[in-house]
N, C-alpha and C positions, 0 to 999 in steps of 0.2 A: 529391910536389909536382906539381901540374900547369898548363900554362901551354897557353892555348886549347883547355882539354879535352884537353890529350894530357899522359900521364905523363910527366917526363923527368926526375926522379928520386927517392931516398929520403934523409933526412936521418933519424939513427936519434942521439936521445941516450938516454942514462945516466948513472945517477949513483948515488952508497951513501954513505951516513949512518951514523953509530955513532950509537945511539938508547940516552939515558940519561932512564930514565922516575921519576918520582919517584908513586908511586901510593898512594892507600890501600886497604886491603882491609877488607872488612865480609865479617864470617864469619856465616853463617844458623843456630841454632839447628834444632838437630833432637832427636827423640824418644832420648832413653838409652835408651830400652825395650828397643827395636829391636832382635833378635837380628843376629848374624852378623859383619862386619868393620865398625868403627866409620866411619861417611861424615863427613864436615865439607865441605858446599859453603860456595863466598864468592863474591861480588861484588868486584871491583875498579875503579880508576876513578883518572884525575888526568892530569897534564901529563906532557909528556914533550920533551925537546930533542934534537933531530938536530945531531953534527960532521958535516960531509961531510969524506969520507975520501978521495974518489973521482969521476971525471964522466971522461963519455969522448963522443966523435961521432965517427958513422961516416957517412960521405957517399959517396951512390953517386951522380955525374948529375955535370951544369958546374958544381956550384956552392960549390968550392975556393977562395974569397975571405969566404967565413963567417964570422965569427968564433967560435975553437974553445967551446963548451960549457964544458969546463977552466976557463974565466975566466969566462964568464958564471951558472954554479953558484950560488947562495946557499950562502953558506958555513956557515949554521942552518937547520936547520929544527924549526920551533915545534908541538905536535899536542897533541890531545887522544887521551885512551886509556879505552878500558870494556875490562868482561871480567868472565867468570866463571870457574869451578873447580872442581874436590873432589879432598879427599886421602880415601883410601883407607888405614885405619892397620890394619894386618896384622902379624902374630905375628914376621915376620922384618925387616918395615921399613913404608914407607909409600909407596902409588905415586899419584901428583902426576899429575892432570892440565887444561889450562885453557889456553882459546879467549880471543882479547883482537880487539881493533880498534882501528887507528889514522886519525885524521882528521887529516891536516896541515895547517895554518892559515896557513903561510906559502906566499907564489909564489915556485917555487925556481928560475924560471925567467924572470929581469925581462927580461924583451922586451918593447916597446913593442907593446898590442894582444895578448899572450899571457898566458894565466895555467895554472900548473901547479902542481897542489898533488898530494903522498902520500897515497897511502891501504897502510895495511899490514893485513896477517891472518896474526896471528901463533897456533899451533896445537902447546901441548909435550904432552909424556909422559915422564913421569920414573919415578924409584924412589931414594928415600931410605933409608938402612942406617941 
């Protein structure tokens, strides 16, 4: 925050979500031909709903009359989700992996003249038995 050009301080929020995505997946056709470990890429895609679980503010400077972030939180948040994939289907199991995006549609942050929306990049690796 800065008042006549001079810093005097930081106001640092956060917040965490439990993100429950409701997706479809579209699996791409590929050649059986194809020697070696069988591939299955997909495409994914759909909505997804944020609980806040969570929100914190950290204030460094005079300005301890705020009101805490805690209460001001959207207690949803609303997104959309793409993404792709491939499993890997192998002799001992199947190893999973797949890149996603999330665009959040809600302002989780209703302050009058502020908007703050999520963005997430979410990146697994697995292995299925």
């Amino acid at each position: 925050i800065e008042v006549s050009g001079l810093a005097v301080g930081t106001i640092t929020l956060s917040s965490s979500y439990l993100e429950i995505p409701a997706l479809a997946r579209f699996e791409i056709p590929v050649d059986e031909n194809v020697s070696g470990p069988s591939v299955l890429p997909y495409l994914l895609g759909g909505p997804t709903v944020g609980v806040k679980i969570g929100a914190a503010t950290d204030i460094e400077g005079p300005f301890r009359e705020i009101r805490p972030f805690e209460e001001l939180a959207s207690t949803t948040d609303l997104g959309l989700a793409l993404g792709a994939g491939a499993e890997y289907r192998l002799n001992t199991g199947t190893v999973t992996m797949e890149a996603r995006y999330r665009h959040g549609l809600t302002n989780v942050v209703p302050i009058e003249g502020r908007t703050a929306k999520t963005r997430d990049v979410l990146i697994t690796l697995g292995f299925i038995f």
